[in-house]
C-alpha atoms as one frame of an Amber mdcrd trajectory, in Angstrom:
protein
 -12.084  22.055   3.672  -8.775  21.156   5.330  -8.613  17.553   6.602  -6.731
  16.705  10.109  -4.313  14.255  10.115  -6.557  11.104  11.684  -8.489  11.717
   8.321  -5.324  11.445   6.318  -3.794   8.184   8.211  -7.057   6.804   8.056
  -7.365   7.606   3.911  -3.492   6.222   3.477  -4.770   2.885   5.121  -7.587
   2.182   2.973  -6.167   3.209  -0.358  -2.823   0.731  -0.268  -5.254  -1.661
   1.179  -7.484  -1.140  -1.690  -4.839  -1.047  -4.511  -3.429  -4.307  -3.056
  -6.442  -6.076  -2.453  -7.729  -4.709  -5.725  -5.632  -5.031  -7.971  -4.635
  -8.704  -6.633  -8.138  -9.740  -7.576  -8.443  -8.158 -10.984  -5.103  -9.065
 -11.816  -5.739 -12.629 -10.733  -8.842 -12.795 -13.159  -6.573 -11.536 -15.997
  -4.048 -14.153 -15.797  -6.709 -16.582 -15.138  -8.756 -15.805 -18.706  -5.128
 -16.063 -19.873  -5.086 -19.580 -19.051  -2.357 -18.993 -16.161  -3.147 -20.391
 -12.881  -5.080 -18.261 -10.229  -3.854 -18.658  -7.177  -0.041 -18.230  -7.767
  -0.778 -14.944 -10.193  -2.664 -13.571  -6.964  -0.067 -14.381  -4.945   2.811
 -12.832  -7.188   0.691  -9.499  -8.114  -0.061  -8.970  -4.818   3.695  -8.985
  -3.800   4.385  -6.976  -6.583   1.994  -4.826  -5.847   2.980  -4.145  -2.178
   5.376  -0.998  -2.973   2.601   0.494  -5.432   0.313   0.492  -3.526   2.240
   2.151  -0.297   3.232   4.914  -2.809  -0.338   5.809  -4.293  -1.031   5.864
  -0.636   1.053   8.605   0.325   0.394  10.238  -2.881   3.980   9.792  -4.680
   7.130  10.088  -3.570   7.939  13.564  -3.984   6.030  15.657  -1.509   7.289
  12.975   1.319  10.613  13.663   0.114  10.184  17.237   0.514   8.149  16.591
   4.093  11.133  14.747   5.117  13.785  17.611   3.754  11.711  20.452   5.464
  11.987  18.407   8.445  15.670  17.758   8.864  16.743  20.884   7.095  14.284
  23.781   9.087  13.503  21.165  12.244  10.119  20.813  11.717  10.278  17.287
  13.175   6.192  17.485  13.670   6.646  17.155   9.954   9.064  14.586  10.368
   6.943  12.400  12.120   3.702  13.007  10.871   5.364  11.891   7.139   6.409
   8.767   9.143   3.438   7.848  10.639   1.831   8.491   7.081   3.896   6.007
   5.292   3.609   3.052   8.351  -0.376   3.559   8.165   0.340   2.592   4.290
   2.430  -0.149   4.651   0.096  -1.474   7.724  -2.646  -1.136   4.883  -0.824
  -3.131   2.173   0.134  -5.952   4.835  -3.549  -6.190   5.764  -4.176  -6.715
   2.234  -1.468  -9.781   1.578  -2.792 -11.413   4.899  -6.534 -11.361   3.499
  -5.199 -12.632   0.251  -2.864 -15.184   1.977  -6.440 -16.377   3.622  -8.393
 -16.167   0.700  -6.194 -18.862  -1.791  -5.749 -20.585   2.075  -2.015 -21.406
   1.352   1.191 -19.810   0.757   2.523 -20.296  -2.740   6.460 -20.140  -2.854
   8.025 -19.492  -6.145
């Protein structure tokens, strides 16, 4: 069954939010039965986390590449900006995540 594009913005959202948020949290709880502290390791796998997550999102890089190709090589720019619109519903998804952890340690750890 074929899903329509609100389904697919929708799906990109949730899964870099949930990688982000996700992984964050288990990650923090590794580094924390490491002995490392848990706030900053939240705070630094959740930035390095950001990019992973908007790429499992959109499901790797390759079929956007070739979304983005088919749309500036044939003019398909529904493509175009469908692929565009993917990929900002991703990264809206992974900033949702860093603001919820931001709020959850309640203060911004600089390195």
């Amino acid at each position: 069954m074929a899903e329509t594009f609100f389904h697919e913005l929708f799906k990109c959202y949730f899964i870099a939010f949930g990688v982000l948020l996700g992984g964050s949290l288990i990650g923090g709880l590794a580094a924390f039965t490491t002995g490392k502290p848990l706030y900053t390791s939240i705070e630094q796998i959740s930035e390095s986390l950001r990019i992973w997550a908007i790429i499992a999102a959109i499901g790797g890089t390759f079929d956007t590449l070739y979304s983005f190709e088919k749309g500036f090589l044939d003019g398909e720019t529904k493509d175009l900006f469908k692929q565009f619109l993917l990929i900002l519903s991703a990264m809206g998804g992974a900033y949702t995540g860093k603001v919820i952890i931001v709020w959850l340690i309640g203060e911004h750890i600089s390195p």
